[in-house]
C-alpha positions as CSV (number, residue, x, y, z in Angstrom):
1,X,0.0,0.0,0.0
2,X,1.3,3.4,-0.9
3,X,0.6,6.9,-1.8
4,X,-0.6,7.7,-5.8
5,X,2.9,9.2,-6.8
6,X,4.5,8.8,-4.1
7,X,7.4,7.7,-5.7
8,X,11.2,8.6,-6.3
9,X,12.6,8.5,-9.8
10,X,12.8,6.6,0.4
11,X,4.6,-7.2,34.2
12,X,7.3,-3.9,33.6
13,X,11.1,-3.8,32.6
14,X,14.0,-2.1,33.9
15,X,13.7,0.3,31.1
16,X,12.2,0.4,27.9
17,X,15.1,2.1,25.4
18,X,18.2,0.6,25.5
19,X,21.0,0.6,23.0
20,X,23.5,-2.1,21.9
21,X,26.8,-2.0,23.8
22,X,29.4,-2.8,20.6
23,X,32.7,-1.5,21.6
24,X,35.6,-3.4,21.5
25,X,36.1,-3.7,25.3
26,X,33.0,-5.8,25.2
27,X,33.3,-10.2,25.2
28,X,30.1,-9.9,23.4
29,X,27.4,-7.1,22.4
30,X,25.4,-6.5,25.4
31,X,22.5,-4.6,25.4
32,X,22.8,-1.2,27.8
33,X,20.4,1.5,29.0
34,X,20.2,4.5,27.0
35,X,17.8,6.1,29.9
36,X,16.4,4.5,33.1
37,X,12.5,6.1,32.3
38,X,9.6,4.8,33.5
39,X,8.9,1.3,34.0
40,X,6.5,0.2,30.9
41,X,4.7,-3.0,30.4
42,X,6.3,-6.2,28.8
43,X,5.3,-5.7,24.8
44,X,2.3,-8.5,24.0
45,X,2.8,-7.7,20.0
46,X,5.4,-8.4,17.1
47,X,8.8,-6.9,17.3
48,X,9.9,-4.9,14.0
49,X,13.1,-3.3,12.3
50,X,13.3,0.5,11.2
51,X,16.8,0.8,9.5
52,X,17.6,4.3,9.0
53,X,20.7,4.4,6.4
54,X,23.3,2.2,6.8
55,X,24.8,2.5,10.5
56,X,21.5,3.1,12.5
57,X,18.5,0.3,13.6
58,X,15.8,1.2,15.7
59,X,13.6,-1.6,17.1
60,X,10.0,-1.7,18.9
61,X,6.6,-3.5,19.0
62,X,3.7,-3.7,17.1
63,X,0.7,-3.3,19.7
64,X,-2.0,-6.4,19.9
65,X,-4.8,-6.5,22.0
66,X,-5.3,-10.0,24.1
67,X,-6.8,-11.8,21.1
68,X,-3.5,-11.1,19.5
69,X,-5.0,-8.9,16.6
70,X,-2.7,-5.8,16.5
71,X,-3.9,-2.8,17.4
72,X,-3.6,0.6,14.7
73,X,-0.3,2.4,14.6
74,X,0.0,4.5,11.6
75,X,3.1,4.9,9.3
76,X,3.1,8.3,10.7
77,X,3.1,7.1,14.5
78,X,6.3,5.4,13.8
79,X,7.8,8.3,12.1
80,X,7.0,10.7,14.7
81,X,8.3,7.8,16.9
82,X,11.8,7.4,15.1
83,X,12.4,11.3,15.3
84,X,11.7,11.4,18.8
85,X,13.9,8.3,19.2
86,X,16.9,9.8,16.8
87,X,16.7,12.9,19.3
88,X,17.0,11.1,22.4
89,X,20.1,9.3,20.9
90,X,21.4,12.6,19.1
91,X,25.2,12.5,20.9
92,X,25.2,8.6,19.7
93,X,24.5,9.2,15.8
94,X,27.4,7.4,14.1
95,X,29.9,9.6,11.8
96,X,28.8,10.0,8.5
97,X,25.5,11.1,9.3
98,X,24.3,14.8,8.9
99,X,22.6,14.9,12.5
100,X,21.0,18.9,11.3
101,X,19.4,16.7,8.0
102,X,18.3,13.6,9.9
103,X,14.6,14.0,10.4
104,X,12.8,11.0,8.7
105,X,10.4,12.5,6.6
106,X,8.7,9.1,5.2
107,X,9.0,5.0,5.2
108,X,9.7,2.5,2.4
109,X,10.0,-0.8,2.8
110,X,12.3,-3.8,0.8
111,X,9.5,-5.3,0.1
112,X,8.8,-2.5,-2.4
113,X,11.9,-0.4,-2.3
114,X,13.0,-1.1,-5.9
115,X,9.4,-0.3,-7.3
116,X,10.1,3.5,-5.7
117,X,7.4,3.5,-3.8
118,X,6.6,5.5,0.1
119,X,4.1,4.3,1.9
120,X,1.0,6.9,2.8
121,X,1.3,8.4,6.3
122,X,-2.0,7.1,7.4
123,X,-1.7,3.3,6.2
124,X,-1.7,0.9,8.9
125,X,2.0,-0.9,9.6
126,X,-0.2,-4.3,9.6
127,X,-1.7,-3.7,6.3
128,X,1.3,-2.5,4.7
129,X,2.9,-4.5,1.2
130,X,5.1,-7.1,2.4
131,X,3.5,-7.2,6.0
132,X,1.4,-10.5,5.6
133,X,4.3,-11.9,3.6
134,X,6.6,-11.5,6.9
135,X,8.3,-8.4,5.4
136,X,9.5,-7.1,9.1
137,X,12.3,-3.9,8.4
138,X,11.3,-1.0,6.8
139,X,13.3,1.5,5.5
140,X,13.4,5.2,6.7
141,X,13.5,8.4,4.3
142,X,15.5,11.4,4.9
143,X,16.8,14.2,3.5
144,X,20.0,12.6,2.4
145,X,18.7,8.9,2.6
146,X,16.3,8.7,-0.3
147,X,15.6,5.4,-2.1
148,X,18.0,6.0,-5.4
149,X,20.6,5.9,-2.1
150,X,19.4,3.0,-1.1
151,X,19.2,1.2,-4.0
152,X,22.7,2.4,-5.6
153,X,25.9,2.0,-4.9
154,X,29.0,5.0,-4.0
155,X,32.0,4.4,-2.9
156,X,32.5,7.3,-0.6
157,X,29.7,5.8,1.7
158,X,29.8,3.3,4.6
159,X,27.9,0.4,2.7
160,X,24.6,-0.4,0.8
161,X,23.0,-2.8,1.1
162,X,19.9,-2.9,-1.0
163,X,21.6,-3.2,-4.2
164,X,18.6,-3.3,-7.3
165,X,17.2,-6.4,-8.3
166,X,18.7,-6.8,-11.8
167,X,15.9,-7.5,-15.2
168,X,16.3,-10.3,-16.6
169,X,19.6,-10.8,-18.5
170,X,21.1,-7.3,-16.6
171,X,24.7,-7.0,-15.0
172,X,24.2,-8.3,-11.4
173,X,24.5,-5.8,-8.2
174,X,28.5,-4.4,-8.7
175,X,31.1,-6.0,-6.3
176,X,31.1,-5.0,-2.5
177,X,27.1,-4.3,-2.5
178,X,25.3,-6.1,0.4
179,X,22.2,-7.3,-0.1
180,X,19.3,-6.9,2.5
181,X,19.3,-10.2,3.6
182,X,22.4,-9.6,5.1
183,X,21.8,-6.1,6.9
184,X,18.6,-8.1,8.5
185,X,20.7,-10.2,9.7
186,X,22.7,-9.6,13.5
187,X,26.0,-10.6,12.1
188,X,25.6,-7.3,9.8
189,X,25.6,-5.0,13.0
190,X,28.1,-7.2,15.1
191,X,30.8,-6.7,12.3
192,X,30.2,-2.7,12.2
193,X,30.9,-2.9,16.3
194,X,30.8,0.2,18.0
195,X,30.7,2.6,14.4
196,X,26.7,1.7,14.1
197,X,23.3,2.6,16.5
198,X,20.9,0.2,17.7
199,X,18.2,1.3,19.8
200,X,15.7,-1.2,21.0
201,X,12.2,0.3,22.7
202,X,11.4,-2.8,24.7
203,X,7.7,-2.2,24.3
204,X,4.6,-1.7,22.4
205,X,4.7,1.3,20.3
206,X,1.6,3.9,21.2
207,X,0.7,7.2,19.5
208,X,0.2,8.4,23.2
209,X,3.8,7.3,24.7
210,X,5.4,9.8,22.4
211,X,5.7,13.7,23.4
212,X,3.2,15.8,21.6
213,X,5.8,18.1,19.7
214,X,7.3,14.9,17.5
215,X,3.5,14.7,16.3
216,X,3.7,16.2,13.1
217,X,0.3,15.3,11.9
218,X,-0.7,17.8,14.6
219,X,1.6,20.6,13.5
220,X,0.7,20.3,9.9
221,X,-2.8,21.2,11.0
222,X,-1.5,24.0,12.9
């Protein structure tokens, strides 16, 4: 599901955000608190991926109710939610990143990535293409991450890893291009160590957790 045109030619815890402890004084990647907060419930829905260019991952849940059928949460809940994250974790943005230019602005997924398209900021996360298919990452939009950056190859950046599917008979993806499979997988963010961000909200995403002035549904009808 996406816009018309919307294309490019992008029980409680001890706390509930935490980040992944990579460094290299570290046996093995441990997961560390990013801020004590409040004490939120134990998520009850389906944990999914946001990766926001190449060295960041941002984690949470997909509410249910008790039946198990999730609950709505809006493409635009989880970008207001990813901004308010990216803030809280603004001294921990790896280098390479333009931290002024980082506002996520919309969400793709690699489900439909290659096709160009940005899904609608009111379509449901649970209906979205892909979703029923087990498509669990999407794929964040900002002002310097856009989908041709995604899906192409440049040797001045980090690494990217959702080289185009190639047509029938076409070159395949050039040399040194990682495929999505890969960046899905832990190994991917093990091996980049302490140069990448994960944050992990250890608990169901809600439109009312996060502070009103990341709600920019509610400015725009300011």
């Amino acid at each position: 599901m996406g816009c018309a045109g919307s294309t490019e030619g992008e029980q409680g815890q001890e706390s509930a955000i935490k980040v992944k402890d990579n460094t290299a004084a570290a046996d093995k990647p441990e997961i560390e608190s990013a801020d004590p907060g409040p004490q939120l419930p134990t998520p009850k829905g389906e944990q999914f991926h946001v990766l926001v260019g190449d060295k960041i991952k941002i984690s949470t849940y997909l509410d249910s109710d008790g039946d198990g059928a999730q609950s709505p949460c809006s493409v635009q809940v989880v970008i207001n939610f990813l901004n308010w994250t990216l803030a809280q974790n603004k001294s921990m943005i790896p280098e390479g990143y333009d931290v002024a230019e980082l506002a996520i602005t919309g969400l793709s997924s690699p489900y439909v990535l290659s096709d160009g398209l940005i899904f609608c900021p009111d379509d449901q996360i649970s209906e979205l293409d892909g979703w029923d298919e087990g498509e669990r990452f999407l794929v964040a939009l900002t002002k310097e991450w856009k989908i041709n950056k995604y899906l192409n190859s440049e040797e001045e950046h980090h690494v990217h890893f959702i080289p185009k599917p190639p047509a029938d008979g076409a070159e395949p993806p050039e040399e040194g291009a990682v495929p999505i499979l890969a960046v899905k997988g832990q190994e991917y963010w093990d091996a980049l160590g302490e140069v990448a961000l994960q944050v992990e909200y250890n608990t169901d995403l809600r439109a009312e957790d996060i502070p009103e002035e990341y709600d920019q549904a509610s400015k725009a009808d300011e």
